[in-house]
C-alpha positions in Angstrom: -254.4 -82.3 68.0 -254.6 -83.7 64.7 -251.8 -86.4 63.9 -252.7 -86.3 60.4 -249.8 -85.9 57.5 -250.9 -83.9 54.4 -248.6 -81.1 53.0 -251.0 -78.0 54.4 -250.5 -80.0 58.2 -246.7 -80.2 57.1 -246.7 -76.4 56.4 -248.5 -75.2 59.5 -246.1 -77.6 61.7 -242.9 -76.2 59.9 -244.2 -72.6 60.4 -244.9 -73.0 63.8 -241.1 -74.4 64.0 -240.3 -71.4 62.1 -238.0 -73.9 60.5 -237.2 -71.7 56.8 -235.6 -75.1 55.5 -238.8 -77.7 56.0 -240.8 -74.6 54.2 -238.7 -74.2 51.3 -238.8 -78.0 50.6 -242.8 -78.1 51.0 -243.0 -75.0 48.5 -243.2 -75.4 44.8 -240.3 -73.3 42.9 -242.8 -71.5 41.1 -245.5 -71.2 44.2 -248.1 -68.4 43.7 -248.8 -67.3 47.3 -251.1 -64.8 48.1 -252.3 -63.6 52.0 -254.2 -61.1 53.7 -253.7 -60.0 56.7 -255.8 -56.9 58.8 -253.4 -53.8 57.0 -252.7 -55.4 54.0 -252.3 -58.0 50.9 -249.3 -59.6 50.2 -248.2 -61.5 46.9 -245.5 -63.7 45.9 -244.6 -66.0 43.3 -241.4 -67.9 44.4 -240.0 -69.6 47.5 -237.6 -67.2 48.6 -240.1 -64.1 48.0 -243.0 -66.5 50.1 -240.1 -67.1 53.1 -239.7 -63.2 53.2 -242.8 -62.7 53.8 -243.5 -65.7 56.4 -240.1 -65.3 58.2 -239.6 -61.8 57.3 -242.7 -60.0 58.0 -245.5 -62.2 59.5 -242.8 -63.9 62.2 -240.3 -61.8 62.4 -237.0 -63.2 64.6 -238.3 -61.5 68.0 -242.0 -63.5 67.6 -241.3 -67.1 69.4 -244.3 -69.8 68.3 -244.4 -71.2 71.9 -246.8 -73.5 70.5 -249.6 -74.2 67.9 -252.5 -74.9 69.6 -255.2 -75.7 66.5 -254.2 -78.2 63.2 -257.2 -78.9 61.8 -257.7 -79.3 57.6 -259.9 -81.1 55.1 -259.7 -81.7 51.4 -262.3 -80.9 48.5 -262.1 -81.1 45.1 -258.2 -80.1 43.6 -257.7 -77.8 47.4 -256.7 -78.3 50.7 -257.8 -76.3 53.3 -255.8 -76.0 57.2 -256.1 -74.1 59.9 -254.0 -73.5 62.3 -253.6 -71.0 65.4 -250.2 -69.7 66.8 -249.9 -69.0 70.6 -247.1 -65.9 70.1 -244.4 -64.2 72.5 -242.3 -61.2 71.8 -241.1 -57.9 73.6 -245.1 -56.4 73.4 -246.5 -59.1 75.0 -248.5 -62.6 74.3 -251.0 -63.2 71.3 -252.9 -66.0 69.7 -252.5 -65.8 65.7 -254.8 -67.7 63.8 -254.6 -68.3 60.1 -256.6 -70.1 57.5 -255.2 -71.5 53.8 -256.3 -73.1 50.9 -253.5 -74.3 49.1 -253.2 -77.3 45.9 -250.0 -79.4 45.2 -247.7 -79.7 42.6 -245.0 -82.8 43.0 -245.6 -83.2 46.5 -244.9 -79.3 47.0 -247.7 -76.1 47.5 -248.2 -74.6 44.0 -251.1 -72.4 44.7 -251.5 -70.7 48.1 -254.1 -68.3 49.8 -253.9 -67.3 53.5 -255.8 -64.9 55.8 -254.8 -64.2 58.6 -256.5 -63.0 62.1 -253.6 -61.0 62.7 -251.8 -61.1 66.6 -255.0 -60.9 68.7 -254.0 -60.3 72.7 -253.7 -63.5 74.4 -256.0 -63.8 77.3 -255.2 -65.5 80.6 -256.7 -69.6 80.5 -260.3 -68.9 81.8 -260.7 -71.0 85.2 -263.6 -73.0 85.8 -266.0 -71.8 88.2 -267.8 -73.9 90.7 -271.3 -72.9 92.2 -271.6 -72.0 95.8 
């Protein structure tokens, strides 16, 4: 896994914590956030509206991140792009959740955010390897 330290890697590790304080500090007061997810769009233009919809709808308190298995990202002109992917538990079962962002700073904080999201895909079991007869 990446051991990188940019402020998208930041906000993919503090997500996967699920930790609502390291998010608020990475987001910009005035953050214009926008995702998509497989039903529908979301929008929100301030911290506390962006950790509804993070800790309130996409990860709700009976989802536990058991790990994030992906942190990958690059830079290009003024944007950052990360990726990351979620391996999920809750009462229905085990999924993988894998989200891509492009996101630019303001004063060490995301200003501008867009995310899309694969949604909670069913987890499959680790393949095993074969071996020929």
């Amino acid at each position: 896994m990446e051991t990188q330290t940019s402020v998208g890697f930041e906000f993919a590790r503090a997500l996967a914590a699920k930790d609502a304080g390291r998010l608020r500090e990475l987001l910009h007061p005035a953050v214009e956030f926008r995702g998509l997810t497989p039903s529908r769009s979301w929008a929100a233009d301030d911290r506390a509206a962006v950790l509804s919809v993070l800790l309130g709808q996409w990860f709700e308190d009976t989802d536990d991140i058991e790990a994030l298995e992906l942190l990958e990202g690059d830079t290009f002109a003024d944007r950052e792009r990360v990726g990351y992917r979620f391996r999920v538990s809750n009462p229905e079962g085990q999924f993988l959740v894998e989200q891509q962002a492009y996101l630019s700073g303001q004063d060490g904080q995301i200003a501008w955010m867009r995310v899309v999201c694969s949604g909670y895909r069913p987890a499959t079991p680790t393949a095993q390897p074969t071996t020929a007869p």
